[in-house]
N, C-alpha and C positions, 0 to 999 in steps of 0.2 A: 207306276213309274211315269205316264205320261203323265199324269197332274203336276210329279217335282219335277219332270222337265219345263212345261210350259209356265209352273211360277219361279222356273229360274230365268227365262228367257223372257216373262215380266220384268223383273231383278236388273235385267241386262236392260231394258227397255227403261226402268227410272233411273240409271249410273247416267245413260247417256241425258236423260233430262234434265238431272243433275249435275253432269259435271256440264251441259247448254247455261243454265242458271246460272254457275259457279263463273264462266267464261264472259257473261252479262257483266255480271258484278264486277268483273274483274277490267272491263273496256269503261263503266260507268267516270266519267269527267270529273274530277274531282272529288272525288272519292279514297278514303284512304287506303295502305293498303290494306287488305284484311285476308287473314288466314284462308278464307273460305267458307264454304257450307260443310258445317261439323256433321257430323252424324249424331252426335248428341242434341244438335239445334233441330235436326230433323227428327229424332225419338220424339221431344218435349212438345213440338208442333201435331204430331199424328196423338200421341198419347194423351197430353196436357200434365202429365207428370215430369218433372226435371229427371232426369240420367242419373244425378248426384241422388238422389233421395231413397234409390233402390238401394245402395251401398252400403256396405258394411265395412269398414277399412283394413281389417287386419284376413281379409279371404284370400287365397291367391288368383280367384275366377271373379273379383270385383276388380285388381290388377288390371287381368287381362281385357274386361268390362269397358274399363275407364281408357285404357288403349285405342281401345276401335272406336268410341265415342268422342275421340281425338281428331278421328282420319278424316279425311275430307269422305263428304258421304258418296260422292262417286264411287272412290277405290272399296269402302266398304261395301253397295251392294253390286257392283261387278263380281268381287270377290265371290260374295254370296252365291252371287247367280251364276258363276262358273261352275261352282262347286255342286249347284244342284242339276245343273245340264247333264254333264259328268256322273254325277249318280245317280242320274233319271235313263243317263242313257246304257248302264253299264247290266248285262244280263249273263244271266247263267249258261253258259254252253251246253246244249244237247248233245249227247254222244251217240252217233249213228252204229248202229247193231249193224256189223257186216258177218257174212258167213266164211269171212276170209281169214278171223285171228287163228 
């Protein structure tokens, strides 16, 4: 459990470098507007495979796929890394034996 926490809280440490990069781009002079930094720009950069070439078109989880590799890659991996904080931090209750039931 501590490992998914701590690489959710990585997670949460690249949204914010990400959406810093995103806010650059975004002040840069002359520049047009532009969507942002996709999350599928940032797959194809770490991976060197395109996003699109994993795809099969008629799946309902290539849908959902092609979705998040839309979002700006901040909000995808904040998302992420909430989600692993939360279930890194989430534990089984002990139930204390009393001689009281």
């Amino acid at each position: 459990m501590i490992l998914i926490r701590f690489l959710g809280w990585c997670l949460i440490v690249v949204a914010s470098v990400a959406a810093s990069a995103e806010a650059v781009l975004a002040l840069t002079p002359g520049a047009l507007p532009s969507p942002g930094l996709a999350t599928g720009e940032v797959w194809t950069l770490l991976s060197g495979i395109p996003a699109s070439a994993l795809a099969s078109p008629n799946h309902w989880m290539d849908m959902v796929a092609a979705s998040v590799m839309t979002m700006p890659a901040w909000t995808a991996f904040a998302l992420l890394g909430i989600v692993m904080v939360v279930l890194g931090r989430l534990r089984r209750r002990k139930h204390r034996h009393t001689g009281f039931i």
